[in-house]
N, C-alpha and C positions, 0 to 999 in steps of 0.2 A: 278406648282409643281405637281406630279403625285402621287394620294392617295394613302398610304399604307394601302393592306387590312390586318384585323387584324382578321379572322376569326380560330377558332381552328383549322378546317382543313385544310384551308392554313398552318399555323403555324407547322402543323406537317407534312404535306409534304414537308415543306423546311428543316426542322429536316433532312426527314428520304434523303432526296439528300445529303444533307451536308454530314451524315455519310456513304453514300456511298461513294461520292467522296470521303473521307479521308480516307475510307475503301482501296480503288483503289493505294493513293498514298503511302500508311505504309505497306499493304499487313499483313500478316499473324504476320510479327514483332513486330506488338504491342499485341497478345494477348502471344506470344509466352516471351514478356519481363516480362507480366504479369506472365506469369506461374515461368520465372528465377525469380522475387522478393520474389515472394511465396514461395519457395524452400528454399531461402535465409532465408527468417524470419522465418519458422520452423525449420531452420537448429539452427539459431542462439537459439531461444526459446529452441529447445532442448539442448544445450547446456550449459544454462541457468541452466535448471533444472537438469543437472548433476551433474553440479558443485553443486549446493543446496544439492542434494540428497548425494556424494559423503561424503561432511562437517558431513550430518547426521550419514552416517556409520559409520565414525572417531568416533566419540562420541559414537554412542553406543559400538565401539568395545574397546576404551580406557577405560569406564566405566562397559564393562562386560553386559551390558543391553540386554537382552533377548527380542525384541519386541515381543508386541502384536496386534493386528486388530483392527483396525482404522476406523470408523465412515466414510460413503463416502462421507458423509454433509461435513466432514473437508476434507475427501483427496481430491475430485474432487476440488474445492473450491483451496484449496492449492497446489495442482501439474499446474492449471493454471495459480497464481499468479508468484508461482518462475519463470515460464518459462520468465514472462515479465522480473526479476529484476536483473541487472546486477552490481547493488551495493554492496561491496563483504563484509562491516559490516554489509548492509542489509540482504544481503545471509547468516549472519552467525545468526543474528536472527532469518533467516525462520528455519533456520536449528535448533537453540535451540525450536522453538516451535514445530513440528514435532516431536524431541527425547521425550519434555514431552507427547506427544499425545500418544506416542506407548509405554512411561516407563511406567511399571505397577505400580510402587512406585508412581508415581502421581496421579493419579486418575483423567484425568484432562476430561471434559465431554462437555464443553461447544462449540459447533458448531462455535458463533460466530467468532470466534478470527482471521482464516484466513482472513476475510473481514475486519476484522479492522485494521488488518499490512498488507493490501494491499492497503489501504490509508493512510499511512502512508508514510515520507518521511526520508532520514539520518537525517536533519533536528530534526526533530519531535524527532526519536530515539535517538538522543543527548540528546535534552531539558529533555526525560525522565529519562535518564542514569544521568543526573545532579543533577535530581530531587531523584534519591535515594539515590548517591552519597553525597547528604549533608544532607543525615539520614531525608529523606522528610520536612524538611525545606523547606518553602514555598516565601521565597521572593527572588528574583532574580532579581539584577539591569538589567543584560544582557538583561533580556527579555521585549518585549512588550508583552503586553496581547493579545491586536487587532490583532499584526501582527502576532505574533509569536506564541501565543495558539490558534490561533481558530479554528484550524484542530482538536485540540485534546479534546476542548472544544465540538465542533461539534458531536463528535466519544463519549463524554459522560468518557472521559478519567481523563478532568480536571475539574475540577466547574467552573460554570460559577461566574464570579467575581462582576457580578451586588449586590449580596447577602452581600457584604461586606461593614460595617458601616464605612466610611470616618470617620469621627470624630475622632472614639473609637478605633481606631487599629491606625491611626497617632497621636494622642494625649498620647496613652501609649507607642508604638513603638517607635516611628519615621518611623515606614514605610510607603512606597507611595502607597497605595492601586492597584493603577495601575500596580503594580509590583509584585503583591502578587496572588499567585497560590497554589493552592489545589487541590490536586489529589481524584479523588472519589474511591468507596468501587470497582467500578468494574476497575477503571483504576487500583488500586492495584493487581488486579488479575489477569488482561491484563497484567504489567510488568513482575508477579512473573512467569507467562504461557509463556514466551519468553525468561526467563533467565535460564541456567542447575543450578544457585547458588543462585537463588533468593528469 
């Protein structure tokens, strides 16, 4: 059997053959597909961010809202994220946090928040909408902790539920620890910064 040499420059001049030869047989077509995909996914990204931005103007113009200028920490941060997000209750939260950014009635300052509803999933935005919807009530059969909070645990949105005394909360409750969620001081602030009624 005939030894393979394994030297880098070998290695790269078989490289750079190979991509000539495939150069030869696709021709100009594959860079040319590359440039049509591209086209495609900023077509679609803007798109994206129309729609989001669109939702915002309805709001400010049904509410009379006068904007004002916006922090480039949130806007650049946030005109990127929308362009990814083609979930249209998600869209309508980008669009609620935005309106607070620019309502002057809110005063709202904190940079963070795009980044953290850009990790976020519908998913996620449920569990929170549940979470205030039974007047922050913190136990929920539905949920797993594990599975189903750790995004938002992670993002600093829920407490982490290691702090919870097994004993003393199923011994007076009946509740299952494991099932038991607490929203922290900033996840409060994070929901009320994405809701117009919150």
């Amino acid at each position: 059997m005939k030894e393979i040499n394994l030297k880098s420059s070998t290695i790269e001049k078989s490289l750079d053959l190979a991509k000539d030869f495939l150069q030869t047989l696709v021709g100009p077509s594959v860079s040319e597909l590359g440039q049509f995909l591209a086209d495609k996914v900023r077509v679609w990204r803007l798109k994206n961010q129309i729609t989001t931005l669109e939702k915002v103007q309805k709001i400010l113009k049904e509410e009379n809202i006068k904007p004002q200028q916006i922090n480039l920490k949130v806007l650049l941060p946030y005109l990127d994220a929308i362009s990814l997000e083609e979930d249209e209750k998600l869209q309508d939260v980008w669009a609620n946090l935005l309106v607070n950014y620019i309502d002057p009635s809110k005063n709202l300052t904190s940079v963070v928040y795009p980044h953290i509803l850009g990790q976020l999933s519908s998913h996620d935005i449920e569990l929170l909408n549940d979470l205030q919807a039974s007047n922050w009530k913190y136990y929920f059969a539905r949920y797993d902790i594990k599975q189903d909070c750790a995004n938002l645990i992670r993002l600093g949105i829920l407490e982490n539920p290691k702090s919870l005394q097994y004993g003393t909360l199923s011994s007076v409750t009946g509740i299952n620890p494991s099932n038991y969620i607490e929203v922290t001081l900033f996840g409060k602030e994070f929901i009320k910064a994405c809701q117009r009624n919150g």
